[in-house]
C-alpha positions in Angstrom: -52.3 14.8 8.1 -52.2 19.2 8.2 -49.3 19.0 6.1 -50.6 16.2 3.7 -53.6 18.0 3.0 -52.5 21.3 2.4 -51.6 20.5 -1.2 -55.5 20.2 -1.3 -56.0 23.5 0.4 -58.1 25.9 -1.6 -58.6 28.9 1.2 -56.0 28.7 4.1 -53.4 32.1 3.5 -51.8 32.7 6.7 -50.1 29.7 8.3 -48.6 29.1 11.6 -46.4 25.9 12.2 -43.5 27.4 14.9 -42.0 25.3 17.4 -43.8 22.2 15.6 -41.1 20.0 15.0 -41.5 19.7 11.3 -38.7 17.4 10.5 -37.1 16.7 6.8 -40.1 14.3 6.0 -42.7 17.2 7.0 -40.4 19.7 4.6 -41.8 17.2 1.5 -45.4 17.7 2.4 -44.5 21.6 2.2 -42.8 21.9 -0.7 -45.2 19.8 -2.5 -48.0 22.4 -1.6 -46.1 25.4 -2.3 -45.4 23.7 -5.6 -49.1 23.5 -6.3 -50.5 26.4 -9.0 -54.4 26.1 -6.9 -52.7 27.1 -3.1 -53.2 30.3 -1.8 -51.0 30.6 0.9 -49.7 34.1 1.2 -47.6 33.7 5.1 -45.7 31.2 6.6 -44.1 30.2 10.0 -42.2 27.4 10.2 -39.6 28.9 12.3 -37.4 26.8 15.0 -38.4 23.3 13.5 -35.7 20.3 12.3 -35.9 20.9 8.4 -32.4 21.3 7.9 -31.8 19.7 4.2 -35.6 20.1 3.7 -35.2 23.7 3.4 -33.7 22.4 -0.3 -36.8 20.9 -1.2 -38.9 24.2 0.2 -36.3 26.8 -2.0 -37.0 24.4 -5.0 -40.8 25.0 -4.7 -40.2 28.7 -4.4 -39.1 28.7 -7.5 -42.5 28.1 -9.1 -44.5 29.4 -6.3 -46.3 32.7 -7.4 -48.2 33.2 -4.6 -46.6 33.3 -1.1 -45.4 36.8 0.6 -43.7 36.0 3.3 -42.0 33.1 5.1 -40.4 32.4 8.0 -37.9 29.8 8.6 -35.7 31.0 11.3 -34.1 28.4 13.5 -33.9 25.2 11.3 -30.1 24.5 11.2 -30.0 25.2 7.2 -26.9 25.7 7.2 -24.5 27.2 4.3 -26.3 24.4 2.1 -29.9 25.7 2.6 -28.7 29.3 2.3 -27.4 28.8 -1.0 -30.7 26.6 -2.2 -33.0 29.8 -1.1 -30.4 31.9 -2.7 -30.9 30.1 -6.2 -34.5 30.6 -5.1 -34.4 34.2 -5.6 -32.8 34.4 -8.5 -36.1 33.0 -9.8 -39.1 34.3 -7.3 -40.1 37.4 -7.8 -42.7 37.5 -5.4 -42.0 36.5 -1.6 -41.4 39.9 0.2 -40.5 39.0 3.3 -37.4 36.5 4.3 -36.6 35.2 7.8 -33.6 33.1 7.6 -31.9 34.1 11.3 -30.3 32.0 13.5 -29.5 29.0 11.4 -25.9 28.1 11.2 -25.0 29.8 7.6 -21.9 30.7 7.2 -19.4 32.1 4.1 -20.3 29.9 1.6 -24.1 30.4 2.4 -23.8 34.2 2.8 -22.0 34.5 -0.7 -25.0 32.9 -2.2 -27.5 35.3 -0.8 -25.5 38.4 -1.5 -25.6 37.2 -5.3 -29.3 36.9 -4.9 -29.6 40.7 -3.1 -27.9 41.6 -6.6 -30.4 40.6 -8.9 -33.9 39.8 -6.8 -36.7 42.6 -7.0 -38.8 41.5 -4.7 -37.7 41.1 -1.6 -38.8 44.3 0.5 -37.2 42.6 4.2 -34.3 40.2 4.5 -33.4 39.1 7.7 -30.3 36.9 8.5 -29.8 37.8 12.3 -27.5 35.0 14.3 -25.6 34.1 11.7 -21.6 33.7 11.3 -21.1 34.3 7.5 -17.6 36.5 8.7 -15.8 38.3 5.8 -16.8 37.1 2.2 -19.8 36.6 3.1 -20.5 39.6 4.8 -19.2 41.2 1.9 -21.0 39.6 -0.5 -24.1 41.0 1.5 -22.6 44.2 0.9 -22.2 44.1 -2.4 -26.1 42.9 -2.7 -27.4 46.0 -1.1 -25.4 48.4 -2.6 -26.7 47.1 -5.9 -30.4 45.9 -5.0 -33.0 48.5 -5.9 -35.8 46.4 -3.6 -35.2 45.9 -0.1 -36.4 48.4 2.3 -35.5 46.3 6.0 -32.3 44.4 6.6 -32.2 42.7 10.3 -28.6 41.5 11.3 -29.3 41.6 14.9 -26.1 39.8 16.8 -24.6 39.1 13.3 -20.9 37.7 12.4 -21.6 39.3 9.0 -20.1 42.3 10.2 -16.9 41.3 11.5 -14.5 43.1 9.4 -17.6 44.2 7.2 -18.8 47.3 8.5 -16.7 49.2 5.7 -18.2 47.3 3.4 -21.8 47.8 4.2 -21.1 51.5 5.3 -20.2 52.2 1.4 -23.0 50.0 0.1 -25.2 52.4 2.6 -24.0 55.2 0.8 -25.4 53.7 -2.9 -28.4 51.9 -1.7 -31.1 54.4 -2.4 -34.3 51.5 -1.5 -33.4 50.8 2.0 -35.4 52.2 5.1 -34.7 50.2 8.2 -31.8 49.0 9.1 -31.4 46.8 12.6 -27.8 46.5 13.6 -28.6 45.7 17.2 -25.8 43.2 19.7 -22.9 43.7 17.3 -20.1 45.4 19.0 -19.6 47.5 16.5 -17.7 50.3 18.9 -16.6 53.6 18.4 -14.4 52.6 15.1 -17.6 51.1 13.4 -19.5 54.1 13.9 -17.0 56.2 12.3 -16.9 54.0 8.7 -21.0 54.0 9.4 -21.2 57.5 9.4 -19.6 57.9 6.6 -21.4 55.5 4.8 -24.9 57.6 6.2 -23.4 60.4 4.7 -24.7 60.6 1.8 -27.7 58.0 2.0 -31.2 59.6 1.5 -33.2 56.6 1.8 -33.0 55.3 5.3 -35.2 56.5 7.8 -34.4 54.1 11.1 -31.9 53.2 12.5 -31.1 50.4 15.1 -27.4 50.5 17.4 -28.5 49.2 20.4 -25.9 46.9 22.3 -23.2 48.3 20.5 -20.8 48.6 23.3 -20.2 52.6 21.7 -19.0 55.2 23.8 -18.8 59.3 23.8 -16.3 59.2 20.6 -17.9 56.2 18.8 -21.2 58.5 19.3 -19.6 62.3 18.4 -18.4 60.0 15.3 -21.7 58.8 14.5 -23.8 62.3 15.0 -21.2 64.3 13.2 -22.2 62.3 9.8 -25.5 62.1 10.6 -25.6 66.2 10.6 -25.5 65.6 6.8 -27.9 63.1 6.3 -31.3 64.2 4.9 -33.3 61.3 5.5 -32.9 59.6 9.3 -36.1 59.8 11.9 -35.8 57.5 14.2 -32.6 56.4 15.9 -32.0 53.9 18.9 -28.6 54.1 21.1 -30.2 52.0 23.6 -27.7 50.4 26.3 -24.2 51.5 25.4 -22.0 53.2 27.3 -22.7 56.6 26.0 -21.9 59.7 28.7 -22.5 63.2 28.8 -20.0 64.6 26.1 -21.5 62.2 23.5 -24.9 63.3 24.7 -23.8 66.8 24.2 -22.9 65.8 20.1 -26.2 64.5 19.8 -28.3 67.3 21.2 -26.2 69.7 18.4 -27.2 66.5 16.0 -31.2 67.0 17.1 -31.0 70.1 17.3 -29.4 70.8 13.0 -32.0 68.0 11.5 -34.3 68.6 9.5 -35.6 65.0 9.8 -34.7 63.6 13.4 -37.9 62.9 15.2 -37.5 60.0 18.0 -33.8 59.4 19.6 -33.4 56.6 22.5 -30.8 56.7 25.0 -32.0 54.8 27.3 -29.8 53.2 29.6 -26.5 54.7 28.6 -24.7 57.0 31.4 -26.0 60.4 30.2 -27.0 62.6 33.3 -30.8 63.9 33.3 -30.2 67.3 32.8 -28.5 66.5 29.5 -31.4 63.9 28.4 -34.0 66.3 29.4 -32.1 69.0 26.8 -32.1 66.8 24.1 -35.5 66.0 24.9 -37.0 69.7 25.0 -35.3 70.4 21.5 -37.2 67.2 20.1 -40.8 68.1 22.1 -39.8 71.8 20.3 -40.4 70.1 16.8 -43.9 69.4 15.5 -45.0 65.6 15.3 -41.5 64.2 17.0 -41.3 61.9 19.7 -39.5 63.4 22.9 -36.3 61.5 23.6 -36.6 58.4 25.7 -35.4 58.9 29.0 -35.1 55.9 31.3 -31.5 56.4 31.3 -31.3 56.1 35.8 -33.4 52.8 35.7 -29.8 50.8 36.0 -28.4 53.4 38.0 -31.3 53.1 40.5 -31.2 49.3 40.2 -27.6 49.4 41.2 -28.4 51.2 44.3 -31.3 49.0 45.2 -28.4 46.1 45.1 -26.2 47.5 47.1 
């Protein structure tokens, strides 16, 4: 009955339907009200439902929808086929800013389709396609998107296949993209070789501003890789090296890192293996500059848990 009536609805604009189980049948209802000129919706949630091939009928209705932001359809098994229907979407919409598609089975074939999108769509401002397995063309076809899209400001590809074999690829689209400010590369093992074709990518971006590595499984030369680029970026605040296996001598390059920008304001390396007389240097140098954020430093809580275990 909600999802029948909303065709009807006149001043609903923010709509949560999570963990609903909206199947296919309740993605007809949907489209058929985002289809409608008179409904203001502006957000919605219909992440981790059943749409699967409904998410067609939803991309179709996007495509003369003028009205919604933002919509969220993480966890509905869409597969390569949805993927490419939401991709066809953008080529048209030029008005949803914010796209959750993480978590639902697209692969190659899906991912090509939204990289081609990233290419010509203006008004997407955050993309995210976390949990994912599009592996190498369609990781590069994300690439591709970003080095030439002029919109998007967050990209999430948290625990993302997209990167296997890709991180070249989006290093050098990094290094053209002049729109994008956060970028969330969390649980993707990208170690200490990824971090070198990242820097060098970061280089000679001047856009982004934060920057997610957490879970990255880095260690002191994937990290005295990654600072040494980052000494020539111009634009970085806020970077997160949360539980790696980061030690003292990469602590040391990102102390000399803090200590040369211009720009760095808030570092995290929390639970890494960095001794607290090295966090508490790179923390003075940050609590030295005006407005930053002193460095977190909860690096012993696993060291002191281990000891409580024994």
């Amino acid at each position: 009955l909600l999802l029948d009536s909303l065709s009807s609805n006149e001043t609903l604009t923010d709509l949560n339907l999570s963990f609903t189980r909206i199947t296919e049948a309740g993605g007809v209802f949907l489209a058929r009200a985002l289809s409608g000129s008179k409904v203001p919706l502006r957000i919605l949630n219909i992440s981790y439902n059943m749409l699967e091939k409904g998410a067609a009928l939803l991309a179709n209705a996007l495509t003369v929808n003028t009205m919604l932001l933002s919509l969220d359809m993480s966890g509905n098994c869409i597969r390569s086929e949805g993927a490419n229907s939401m991709g066809t979407a953008l080529l048209k919409n030029a008005t949803l800013q914010t796209l959750r598609l993480g978590d639902n089975m697209i692969k190659e074939e899906g991912g090509v389709s939204l990289g081609l999108a990233l290419e010509e769509n203006k008004g997407l401002t955050l993309l995210d396609i976390s949990k994912n397995a599009m592996f190498r063309s369609g990781g590069q076809a994300i690439a591709r998107g970003i080095a030439r899209n002029t919109s998007l400001s967050s990209l999430i590809l948290r625990e993302s296949c997209v990167l296997l074999g890709n991180i070249g690829p989006l290093a050098e689209a990094l290094g053209k993209n002049a729109s994008l400010t956060h970028l969330d590369l969390a649980h993707n093992d990208c170690e200490d070789i990824g971090m070198e074709l990242l820097g060098e990518g970061l280089k000679t971006n001047s856009s982004l501003t934060n920057l997610n590595l957490t879970f990255n499984n880095l260690r002191d030369r994937g990290t005295e890789l990654l600072a040494t680029a980052l000494m020539d970026n111009r634009s970085l605040e806020k970077l997160d090296l949360r539980d790696n296996h980061i030690g003292d001598k990469g602590a040391e390059k990102i102390e000399e890192l803090v200590a040369k920008s211009t720009t760095l304001t808030e570092v995290n390396l929390s639970e890494n293996n960095i001794s607290e007389t090295r966090m508490s240097a790179i923390s003075n140098i940050l609590s030295s500059k005006q407005g930053a954020a002193p460095v977190v430093t909860s690096v012993l809580r696993r060291q002191q848990t281990r000891r409580l275990h024994r």
